[in-house]
N, C-alpha and C positions, 0 to 999 in steps of 0.2 A: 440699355436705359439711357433715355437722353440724360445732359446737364441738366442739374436746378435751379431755376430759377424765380419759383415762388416761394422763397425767403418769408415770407408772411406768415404760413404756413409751418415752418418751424418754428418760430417766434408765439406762435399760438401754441403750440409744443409744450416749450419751453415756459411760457405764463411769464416771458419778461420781452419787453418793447426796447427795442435799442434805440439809443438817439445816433448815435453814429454808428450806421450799416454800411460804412465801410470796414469795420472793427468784425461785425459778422462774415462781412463777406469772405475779409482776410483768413478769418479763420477756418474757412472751407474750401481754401485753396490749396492743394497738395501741388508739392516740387515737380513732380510729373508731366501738371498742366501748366503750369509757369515756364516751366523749360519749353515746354509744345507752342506756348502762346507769349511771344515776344512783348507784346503790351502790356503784359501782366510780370507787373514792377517785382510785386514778393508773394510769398508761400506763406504757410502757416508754422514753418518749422518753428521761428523764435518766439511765435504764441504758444505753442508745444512748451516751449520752457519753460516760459513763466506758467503757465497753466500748469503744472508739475509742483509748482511749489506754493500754488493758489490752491489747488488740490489737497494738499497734504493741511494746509496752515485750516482749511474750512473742515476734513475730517478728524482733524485733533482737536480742535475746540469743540466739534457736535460730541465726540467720545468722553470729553470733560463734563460737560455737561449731562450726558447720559448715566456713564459708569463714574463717578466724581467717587468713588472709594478704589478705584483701581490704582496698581501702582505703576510709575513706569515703564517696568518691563511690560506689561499688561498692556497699557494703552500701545506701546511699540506694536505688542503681537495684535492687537486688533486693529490696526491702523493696515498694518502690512497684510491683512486676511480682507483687507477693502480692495487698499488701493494696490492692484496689479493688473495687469494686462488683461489677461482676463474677464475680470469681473468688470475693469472699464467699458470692455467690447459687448459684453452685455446689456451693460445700461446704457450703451450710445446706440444699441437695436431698438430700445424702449421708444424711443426719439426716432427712430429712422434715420441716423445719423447720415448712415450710408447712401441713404437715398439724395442728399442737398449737399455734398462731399464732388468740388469740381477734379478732375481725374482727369491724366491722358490717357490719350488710345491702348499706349498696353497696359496699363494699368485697368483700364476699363474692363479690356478683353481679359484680364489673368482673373479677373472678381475680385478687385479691390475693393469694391463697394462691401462685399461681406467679409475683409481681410481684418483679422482682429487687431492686428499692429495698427491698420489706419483708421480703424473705428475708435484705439485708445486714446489714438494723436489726436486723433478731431475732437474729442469731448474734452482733452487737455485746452488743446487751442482756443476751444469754445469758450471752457471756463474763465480763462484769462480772456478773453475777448470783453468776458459779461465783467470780470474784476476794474479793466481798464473804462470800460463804460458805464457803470453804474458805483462802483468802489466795493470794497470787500465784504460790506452785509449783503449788495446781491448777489455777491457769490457763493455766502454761504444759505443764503434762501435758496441759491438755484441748487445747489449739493445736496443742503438737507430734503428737496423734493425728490430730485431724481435717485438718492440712498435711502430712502424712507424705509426701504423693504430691510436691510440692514439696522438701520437706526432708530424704527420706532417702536414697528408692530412686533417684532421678534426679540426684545431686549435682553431676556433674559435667555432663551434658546440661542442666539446669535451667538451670547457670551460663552457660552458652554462649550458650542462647536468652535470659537476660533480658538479658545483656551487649549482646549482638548487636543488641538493638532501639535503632532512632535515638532521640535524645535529645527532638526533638521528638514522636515519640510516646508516649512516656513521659510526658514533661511533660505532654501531654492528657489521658493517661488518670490522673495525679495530680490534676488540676486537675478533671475531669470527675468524679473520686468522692466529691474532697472540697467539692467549690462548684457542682456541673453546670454549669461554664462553661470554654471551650476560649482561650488565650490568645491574644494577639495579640501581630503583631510590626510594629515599625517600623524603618525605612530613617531612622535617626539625618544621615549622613553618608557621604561617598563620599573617598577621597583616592588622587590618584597620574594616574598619565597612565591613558589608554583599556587598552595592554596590561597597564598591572602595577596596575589599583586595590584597593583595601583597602576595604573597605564594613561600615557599623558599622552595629550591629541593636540593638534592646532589643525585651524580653518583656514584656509588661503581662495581668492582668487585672484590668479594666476601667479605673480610674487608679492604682492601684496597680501600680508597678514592677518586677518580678523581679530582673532581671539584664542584662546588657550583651555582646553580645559581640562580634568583628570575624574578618575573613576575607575570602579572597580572591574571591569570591561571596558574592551575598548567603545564597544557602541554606550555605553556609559559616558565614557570621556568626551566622544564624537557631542552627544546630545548637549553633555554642559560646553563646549565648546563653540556650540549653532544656538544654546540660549547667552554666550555670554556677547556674542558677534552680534545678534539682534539688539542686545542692549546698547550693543558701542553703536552702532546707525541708528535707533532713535534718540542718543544721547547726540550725535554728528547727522545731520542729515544731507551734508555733503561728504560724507566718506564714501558713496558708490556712485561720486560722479563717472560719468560716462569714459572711460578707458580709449586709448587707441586702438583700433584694432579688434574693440569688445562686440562690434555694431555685425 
């Protein structure tokens, strides 16, 4: 598939006009092709970042809005049941992200254009791109269009199933978008006689600590452990910045 280069065409997509396409452009520049093509100054990676935290700040405010009786923990677990890898690469297929995504040759050739990693980045990118050029209500009119299937039609069903999922799956699939690494847990401690004991867990990834938690099995302990780890990173949303080595 060639390069894209009618940009129009996404922007009709997307239902937002940019005044500076060089902001879109940037954003559909992967490191790949910047390295292959000397003139091309930057990538999209540090719009990746900011769009990461454009992201989060537009699907926390639509989930206040929407569930405004959830607590919390709740909003944390529904926030982290959107925004992952995943589910980005899904709704940047909605868009044909992949198709206006500038690429080099091996990247082209490996099928980067359907690689869910760069379909996450690009829609990251994208959205900071839309934040920096229009300012944060269009970013969150562009969020609430493109999650609509999440956040309007299914409000009540949506709540149910992202509730519904155990705490340690959750917790992996936070951990797996934001660092591709799956946590571990350890058997701290055991207390009490054979029938009644108590068994204390903690969460790590790698020596970094999460949380703690206890119960009367250990997969007991594990779960309050992955719900109390979810609480500390939507209470810190810089606690799973990106690690050495994590990538």
């Amino acid at each position: 598939m060639p390069q894209a280069t009618d940009l129009g065409k996404l922007q009709d997509q997307l239902e937002y006009r940019f005044r500076n396409k060089e902001l879109l452009l940037r954003a559909l520049i992967h490191r790949s092709f910047a390295y292959e093509n000397q003139d091309v100054a930057v990538d999209n990676e540090t719009l990746e970042f900011l769009g990461d935290s454009v992201l989060g700040l537009a699907i926390s405010h639509l989930l206040i809005e929407i569930f405004p009786d959830c607590d919390e923990g709740e909003l944390s677990r529904l926030r982290s049941s959107i925004v992952n890898e995943r589910e980005l690469a899904q709704i940047a297929l909605t868009v044909n992200l992949g198709d206006f995504l500038f690429l080099g040759k091996g990247e082209e050739l490996s099928g980067g254009r359907q690689k869910s990693s760069l379909l996450a980045n690009g829609l990251e990118a994208l959205l900071a791109a839309v934040y920096l050029d229009g300012g944060l209500d269009s970013a969150i009119r562009l969020v609430k269009k493109m999650f609509h299937n999440y956040l309007e039609y299914r409000e009540e069903d949506f709540l149910l199933k992202a509730l519904d999922k155990d705490y340690k799956t959750q917790l992996q699939e936070i951990t797996q978008a934001r660092l591709r690494l799956i946590p571990t847990y350890f058997l701290e401690a055991e207390e009490g006689p054979d029938h009644d004991k108590t068994f204390f867990m903690r969460v790590a990834i790698g020596e970094m600590v999460l949380a703690h938690g206890s119960g009367k099995s250990k997969k007991e302990a594990q779960q309050e452990a992955a719900r109390k780890a979810i609480d500390e990173i939507g209470k810190d949303s810089g606690l799973l910045e990106p690690m050495s080595g994590g990538q």
